[in-house]
C-alpha positions in Angstrom: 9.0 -10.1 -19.8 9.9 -9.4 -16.3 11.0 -11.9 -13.5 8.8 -14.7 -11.9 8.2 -17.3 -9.5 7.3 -20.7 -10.8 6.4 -23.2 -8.0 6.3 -27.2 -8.9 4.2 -29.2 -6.3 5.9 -32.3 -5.8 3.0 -34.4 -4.8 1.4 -38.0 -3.9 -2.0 -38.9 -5.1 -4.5 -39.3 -2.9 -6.7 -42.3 -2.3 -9.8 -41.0 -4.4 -9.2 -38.8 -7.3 -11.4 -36.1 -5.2 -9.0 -36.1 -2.7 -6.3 -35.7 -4.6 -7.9 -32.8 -6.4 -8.4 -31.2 -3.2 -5.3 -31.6 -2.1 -3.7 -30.4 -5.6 -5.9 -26.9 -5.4 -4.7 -26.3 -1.4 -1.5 -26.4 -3.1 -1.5 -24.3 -6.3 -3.3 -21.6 -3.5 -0.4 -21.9 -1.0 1.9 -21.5 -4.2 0.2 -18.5 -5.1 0.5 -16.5 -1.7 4.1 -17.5 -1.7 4.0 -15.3 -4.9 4.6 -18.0 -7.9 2.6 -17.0 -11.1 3.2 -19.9 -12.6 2.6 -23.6 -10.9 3.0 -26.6 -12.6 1.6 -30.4 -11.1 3.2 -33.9 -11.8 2.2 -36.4 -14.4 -1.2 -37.9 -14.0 -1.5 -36.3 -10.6 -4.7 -37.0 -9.8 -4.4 -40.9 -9.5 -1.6 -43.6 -8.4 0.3 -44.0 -11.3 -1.5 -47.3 -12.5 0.4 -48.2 -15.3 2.2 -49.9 -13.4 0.2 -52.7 -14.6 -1.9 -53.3 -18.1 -5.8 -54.0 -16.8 -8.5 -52.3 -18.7 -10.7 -51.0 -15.5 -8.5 -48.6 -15.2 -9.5 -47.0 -18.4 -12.2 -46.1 -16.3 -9.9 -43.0 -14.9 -10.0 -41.1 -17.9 -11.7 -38.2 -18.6 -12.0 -35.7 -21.7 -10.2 -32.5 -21.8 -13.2 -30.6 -20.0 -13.8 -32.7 -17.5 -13.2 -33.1 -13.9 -9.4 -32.5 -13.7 -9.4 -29.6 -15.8 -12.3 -27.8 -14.9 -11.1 -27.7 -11.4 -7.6 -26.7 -11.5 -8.6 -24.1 -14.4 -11.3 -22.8 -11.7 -8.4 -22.8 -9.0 -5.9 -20.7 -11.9 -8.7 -17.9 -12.0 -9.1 -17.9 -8.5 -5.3 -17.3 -7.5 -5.0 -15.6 -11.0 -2.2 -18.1 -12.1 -1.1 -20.0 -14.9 -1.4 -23.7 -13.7 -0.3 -26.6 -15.4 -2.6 -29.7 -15.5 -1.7 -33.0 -16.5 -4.3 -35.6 -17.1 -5.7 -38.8 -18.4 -7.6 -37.8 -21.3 -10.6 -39.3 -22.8 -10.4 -38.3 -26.8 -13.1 -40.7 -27.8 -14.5 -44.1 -27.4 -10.9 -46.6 -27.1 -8.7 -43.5 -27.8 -6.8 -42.4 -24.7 -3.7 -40.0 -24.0 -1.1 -38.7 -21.4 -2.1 -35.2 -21.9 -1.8 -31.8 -20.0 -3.7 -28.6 -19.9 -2.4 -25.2 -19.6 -5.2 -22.9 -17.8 -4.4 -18.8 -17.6 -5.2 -16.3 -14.9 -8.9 -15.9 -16.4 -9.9 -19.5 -15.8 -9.6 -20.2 -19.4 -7.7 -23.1 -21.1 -4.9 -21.9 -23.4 -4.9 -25.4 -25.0 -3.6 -29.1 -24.7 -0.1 -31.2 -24.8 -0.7 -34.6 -25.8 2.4 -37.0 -24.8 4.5 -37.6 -27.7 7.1 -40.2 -26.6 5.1 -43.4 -25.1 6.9 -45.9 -23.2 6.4 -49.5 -22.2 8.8 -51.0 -20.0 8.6 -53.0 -17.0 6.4 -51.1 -14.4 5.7 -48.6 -17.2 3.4 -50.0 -19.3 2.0 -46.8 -21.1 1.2 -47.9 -24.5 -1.2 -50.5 -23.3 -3.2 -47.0 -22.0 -2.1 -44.0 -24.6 -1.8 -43.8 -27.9 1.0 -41.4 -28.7 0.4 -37.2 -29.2 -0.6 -35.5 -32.5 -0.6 -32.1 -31.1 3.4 -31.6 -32.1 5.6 -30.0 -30.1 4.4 -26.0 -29.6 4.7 -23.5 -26.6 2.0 -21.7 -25.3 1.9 -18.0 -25.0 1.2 -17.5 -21.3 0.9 -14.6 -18.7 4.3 -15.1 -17.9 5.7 -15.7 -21.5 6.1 -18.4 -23.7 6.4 -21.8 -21.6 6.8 -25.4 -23.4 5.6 -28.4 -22.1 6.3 -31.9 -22.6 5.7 -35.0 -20.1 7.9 -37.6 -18.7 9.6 -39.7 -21.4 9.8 -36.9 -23.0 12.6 -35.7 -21.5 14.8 -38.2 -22.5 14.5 -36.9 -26.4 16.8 -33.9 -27.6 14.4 -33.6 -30.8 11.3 -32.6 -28.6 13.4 -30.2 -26.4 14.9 -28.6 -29.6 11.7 -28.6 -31.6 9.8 -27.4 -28.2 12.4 -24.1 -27.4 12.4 -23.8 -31.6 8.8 -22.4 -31.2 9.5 -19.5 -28.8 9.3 -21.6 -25.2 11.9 -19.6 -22.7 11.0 -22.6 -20.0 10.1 -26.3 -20.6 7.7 -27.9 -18.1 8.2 -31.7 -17.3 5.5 -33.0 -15.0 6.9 -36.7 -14.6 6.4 -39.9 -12.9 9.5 -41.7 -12.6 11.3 -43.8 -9.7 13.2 -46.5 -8.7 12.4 -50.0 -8.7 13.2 -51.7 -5.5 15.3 -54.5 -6.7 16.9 -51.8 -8.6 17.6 -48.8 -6.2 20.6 -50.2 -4.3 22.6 -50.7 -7.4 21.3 -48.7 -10.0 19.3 -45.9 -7.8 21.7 -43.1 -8.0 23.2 -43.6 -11.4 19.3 -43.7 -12.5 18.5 -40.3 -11.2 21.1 -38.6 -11.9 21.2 -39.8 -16.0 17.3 -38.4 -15.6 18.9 -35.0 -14.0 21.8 -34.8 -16.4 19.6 -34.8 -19.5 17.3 -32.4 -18.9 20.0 -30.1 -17.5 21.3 -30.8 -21.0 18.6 -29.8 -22.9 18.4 -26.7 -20.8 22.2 -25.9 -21.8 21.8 -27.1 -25.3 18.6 -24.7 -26.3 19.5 -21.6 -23.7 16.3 -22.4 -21.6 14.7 -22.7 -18.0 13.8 -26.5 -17.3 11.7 -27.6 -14.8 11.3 -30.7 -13.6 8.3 -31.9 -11.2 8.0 -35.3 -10.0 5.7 -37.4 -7.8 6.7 -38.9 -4.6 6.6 -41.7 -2.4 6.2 -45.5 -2.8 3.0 -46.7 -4.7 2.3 -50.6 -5.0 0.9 -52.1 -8.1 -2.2 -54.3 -8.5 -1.6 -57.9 -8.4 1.1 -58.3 -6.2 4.0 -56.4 -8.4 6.5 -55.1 -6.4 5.6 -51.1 -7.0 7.6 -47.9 -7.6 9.5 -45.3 -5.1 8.7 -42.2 -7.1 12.2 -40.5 -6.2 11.0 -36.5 -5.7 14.2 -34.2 -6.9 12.1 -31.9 -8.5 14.3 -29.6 -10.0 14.5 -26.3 -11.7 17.7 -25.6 -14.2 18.6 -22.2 -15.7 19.9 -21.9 -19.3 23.5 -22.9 -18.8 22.3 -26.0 -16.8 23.0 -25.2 -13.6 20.2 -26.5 -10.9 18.7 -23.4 -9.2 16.5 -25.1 -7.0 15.9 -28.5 -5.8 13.3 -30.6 -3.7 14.2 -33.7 -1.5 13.4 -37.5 -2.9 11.1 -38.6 -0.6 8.5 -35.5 0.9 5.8 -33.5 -0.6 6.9 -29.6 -1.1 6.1 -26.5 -3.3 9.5 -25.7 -5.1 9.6 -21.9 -5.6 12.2 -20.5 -8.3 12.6 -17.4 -9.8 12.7 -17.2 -13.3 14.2 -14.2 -15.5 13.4 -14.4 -18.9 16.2 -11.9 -20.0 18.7 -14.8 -19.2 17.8 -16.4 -22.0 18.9 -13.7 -24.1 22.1 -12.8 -22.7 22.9 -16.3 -22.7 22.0 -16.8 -26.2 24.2 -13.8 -27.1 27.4 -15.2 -25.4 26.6 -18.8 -26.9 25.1 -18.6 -30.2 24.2 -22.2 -30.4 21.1 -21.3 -32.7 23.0 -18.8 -34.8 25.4 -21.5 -35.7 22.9 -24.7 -36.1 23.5 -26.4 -39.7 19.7 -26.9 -40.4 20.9 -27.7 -44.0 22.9 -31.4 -42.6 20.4 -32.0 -40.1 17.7 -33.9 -42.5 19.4 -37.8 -41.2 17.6 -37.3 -37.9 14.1 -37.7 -39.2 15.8 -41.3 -40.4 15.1 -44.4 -37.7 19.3 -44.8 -38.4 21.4 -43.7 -40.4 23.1 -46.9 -41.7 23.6 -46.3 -45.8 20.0 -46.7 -46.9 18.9 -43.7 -48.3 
């Protein structure tokens, strides 16, 4: 495959999830006359990230994997003729809910869905009150540009889904995220938090011989009842396959983050550092084990 420009829109929601949509399609179009052919948005772009709090109105946001969301962007990929990324709250069924993400080609069609695999709950993250966790696996999609992975947000912190994900032919791993600092938090813990969330997935990039990229929200949102909220910390990033950050957005502004990717890297690289030549997949099977402590 030949070279390409991959832009991450590094975004705030809007107030209404119209405006937000709007907003979302002016991007991926600026994106596209810059020249990027592939564009990837943040986690759950197209409202404030309300899991910040467990109340069952919000259910009301979802929508299934044709709906709003979808349709739109997908209309906006065949428009600008790019693969767009589109992460979403999904509607499966009545009561069944997921983190999930579309991947819409060139021709307006959709290539097929990620479903979150990795859920968290922790304070100010209380996602397994909303989604249950993803059946889809962990798969790449065969795209106009190549083959691109995609996982979402807790996600990253996992080498298994990285491995598994690159394993099935993905060159680059998408993140769309939603992560930040709590304010209590940000004074002491701020800057070792970020950068454990950059070191990883520059990891997993070195680790498989792959293009990460990274694409966060921005900006300060404030929960429902009175919790003290979330400053979504930017530094969207894009890492090559030795880790290295080749580009980089700012913590606290909205911005299209262009990078050129070359696919042949990850074949030169792979030649000089044959991690997968010289994986033991026959002492591997204590990983599918919660922990390894004598039981067998």
């Amino acid at each position: 495959m030949k070279p390409y420009d991959i832009a991450l829109i590094q975004m705030a929601p809007r107030a209404s999830k119209d405006e937000s949509l709007r907003a979302a399609a002016g991007f991926v179009r600026e994106a596209a006359g810059r020249g990027a052919a592939l564009v990837c948005l943040p986690e759950l772009f197209a409202t404030a990230y309300f899991c910040q709090t467990e109340e069952h109105a919000f259910f009301d946001l979802a929508e299934p994997a044709d709906g709003q969301t979808v349709t739109a962007l997908a209309k906006i990929a065949g428009e600008t003729r790019t693969t767009v990324i589109i992460p979403f709250f999904e509607r499966r069924a009545p009561g069944l809910y997921h983190n999930s993400l579309a991947v819409a080609g060139p021709d307006a069609g959709v290539l097929g869905l990620y479903r979150k695999m990795h859920i968290p709950d922790d304070p100010g993250y209380y996602e397994k009150f909303y989604f249950a966790p993803g059946d889809t696996g962990f798969m790449s999609f065969n795209t106009a540009v190549g083959p691109v992975g995609t996982l979402i947000c807790w996600d990253q912190w996992f080498p298994e889904a990285a491995r598994i994900t690159a394993l099935s032919g993905a060159e680059l791993i998408t993140y769309p995220t939603a992560i930040g600092w709590h304010p209590a938090e940000k004074a002491e813990h701020g800057e070792v938090q970020r950068e454990a969330w950059r070191l990883a997935q520059r990891a997993h990039a070195l680790a498989n011989h792959v293009f990460v990229a990274a694409v966060n929200r921005v900006g300060f949102e404030t929960a429902p009842g009175g919790a003290a909220g979330i400053e979504f910390w930017g530094s969207s990033f894009v890492a090559g396959p030795m880790g290295e950050i080749l580009a980089e957005a700012s913590t606290d502004k909205e911005e299209i983050l262009l990078c050129r990717i070359d696919p042949k890297q990850v074949e030169t690289t792979r030649q000089h550092w044959p991690f997968l030549r010289d994986r033991r997949i026959d002492a591997y099977a204590p990983v599918t084990r919660r922990f390894v402590d004598g039981e067998k």
